[in-house]
C-alpha positions, 0 to 999 in steps of 0.5 A, a space after each residue: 483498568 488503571 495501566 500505565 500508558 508508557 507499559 504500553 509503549 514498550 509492549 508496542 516496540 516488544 511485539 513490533 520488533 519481537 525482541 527485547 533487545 531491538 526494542 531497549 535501543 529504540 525505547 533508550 533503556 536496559 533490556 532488564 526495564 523492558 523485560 520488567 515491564 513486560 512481566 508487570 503488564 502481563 501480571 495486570 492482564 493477567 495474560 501471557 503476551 510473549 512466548 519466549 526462547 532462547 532464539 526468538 520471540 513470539 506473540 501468544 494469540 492474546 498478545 497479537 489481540 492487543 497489538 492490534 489495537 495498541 498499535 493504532 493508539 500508538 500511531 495517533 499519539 505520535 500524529 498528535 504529537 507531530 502536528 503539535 510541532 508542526 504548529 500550523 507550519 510546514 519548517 518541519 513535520 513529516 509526511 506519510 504516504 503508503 502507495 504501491 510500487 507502481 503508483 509511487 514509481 510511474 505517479 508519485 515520483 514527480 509530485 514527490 520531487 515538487 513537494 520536496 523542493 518546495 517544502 525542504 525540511 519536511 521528513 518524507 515516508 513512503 511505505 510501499 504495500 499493495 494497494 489492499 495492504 495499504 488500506 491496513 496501514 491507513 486503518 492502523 495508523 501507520 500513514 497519513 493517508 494512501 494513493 491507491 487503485 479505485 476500485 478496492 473492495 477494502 476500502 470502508 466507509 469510514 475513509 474519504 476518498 479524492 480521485 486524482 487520477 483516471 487511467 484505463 488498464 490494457 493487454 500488451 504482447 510482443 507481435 513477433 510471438 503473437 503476429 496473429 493478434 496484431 492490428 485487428 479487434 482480440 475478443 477476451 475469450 481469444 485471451 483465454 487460449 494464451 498465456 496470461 501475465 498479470 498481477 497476483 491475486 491479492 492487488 486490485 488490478 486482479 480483482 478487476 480484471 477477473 471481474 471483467 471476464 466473469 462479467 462475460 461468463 469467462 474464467 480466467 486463469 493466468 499463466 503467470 501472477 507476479 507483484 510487479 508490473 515493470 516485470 509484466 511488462 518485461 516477460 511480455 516484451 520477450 514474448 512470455 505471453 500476454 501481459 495486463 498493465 495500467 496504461 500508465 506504466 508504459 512511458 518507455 518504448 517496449 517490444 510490445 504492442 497494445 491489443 485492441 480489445 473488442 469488449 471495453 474495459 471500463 476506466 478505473 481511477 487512482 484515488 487519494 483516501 485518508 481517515 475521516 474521523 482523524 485530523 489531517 496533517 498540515 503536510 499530508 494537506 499540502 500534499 493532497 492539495 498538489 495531487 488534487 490540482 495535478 488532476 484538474 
């Protein structure tokens, strides 16, 4: 089916926006070319991409079958178009990272500054999403490559990974609430009689851990799950129970002491993973290279 590319183009920023208008700004058209070639490509699929009202726009089900492949081809052009002007030198470009919160926060941040010190004029992105949501931007295009936790059941084999990075993941609480549990082995199933704070149930660092119970034929079940790790560490330095942190994170002086556990965690590792079937920006390599010395 012959389909002009730039149709493509402006359904790509209709359905990435869903609206017409946002989209007119971002493609530098009227909002009556966007509308007109939304209808054409419509009339050529022979399909409705849009459900459309006065107050907002929707994607039918088939328009959301079509972003999600639009959408990777629309990112690896840009990529294309971006190591072209890049040239082989780093006078420019731009570099695009997804990482978690807590990685970008307690990890990334020093290799970040020398990075941007050493390469000025490089546009820096940083997109922040669980580690198992930044495997779908890398999947989609959307980032050059992703620093995340290792292991992560959605990684595929189709993405190279690099450890960077071996951490081991603790258990911390405030002595004042739990004296009993201070300067002695804790076994996990004692865990299981207080509160728990971790992670929600869709980070990696949650998949470990209810792993690391059900390996000893125990089920786990928080008190409390939340998508930051600084707050974690917080609940527990004010006795709310007892919090699961990477050890990473604790670079400042808390009300917390770290439990001594009698069954050991294995370590896990932060790991840098990018596409192998897809060309590396000059940027993203010299990134990479920096995060693969730091771990030497």
């Amino acid at each position: 089916m012959d389909i002009n590319y730039e149709l493509y183009k402006v359904f790509y920023y209709v359905a990435t926006t869903l609206s017409f208008s946002e989209a007119s700004k971002l493609l530098f058209i009227s909002q009556s070319a966007v509308s007109q070639s939304i209808k054409v490509l419509e009339k050529k699929l022979g399909i409705t991409l849009f459900i459309r009202s006065t107050k907002r726009v929707q994607l039918t089900p088939e328009g959301e079958t079509l972003l999600r492949h639009v959408e990777p081809a629309i990112n690896l052009i840009a990529r294309g178009e971006a190591q072209i002007m890049e040239a082989g030198t780093l006078g420019g470009g731009q570099l695009r990272i997804g990482a978690s919160d807590t990685i970008c926060r307690y990890f990334l941040v020093p290799y970040l500054n020398r990075f941007h010190r050493s390469f000025p004029n490089v546009h820096i992105k940083v997109t922040n999403q669980t580690s198992t949501q930044c495997v779908d931007l890398l999947e989609s295009g959307q980032v050059d490559f992703i620093v995340t936790n290792y292991p992560n059941s959605h990684l595929s084999s189709r993405l190279h990974t690099i450890p960077i990075h071996s951490f081991h993941d603790i258990f911390i609480a405030n002595g004042e609430y739990y004296p009993e549990l201070e300067n002695r082995p804790v076994h996990l199933k004692e865990l299981l009689q207080y509160p728990i704070l971790m992670l929600d149930r869709k980070s990696t660092t949650s998949e470990f851990l209810h792993s690391q119970f059900q390996r000893f034929q125990l089920d786990l079940v928080p008190e409390i799950e939340l998508g930051s790790n600084d707050l974690l560490i917080d609940l527990a330095s004010i006795g709310l129970g007892i919090a699961f942190v990477p050890d990473y994170c604790l670079v400042k002086e808390t009300a917390a002491f770290q439990l001594d556990l009698v069954e050991e965690l294995p370590p896990r590792q932060l790991v840098v993973a990018h596409s192998s079937h897809l060309p590396i920006p000059q940027a993203a390599k010299e990134f990479m290279s920096m995060l693969e010395k730091g771990a030497e």
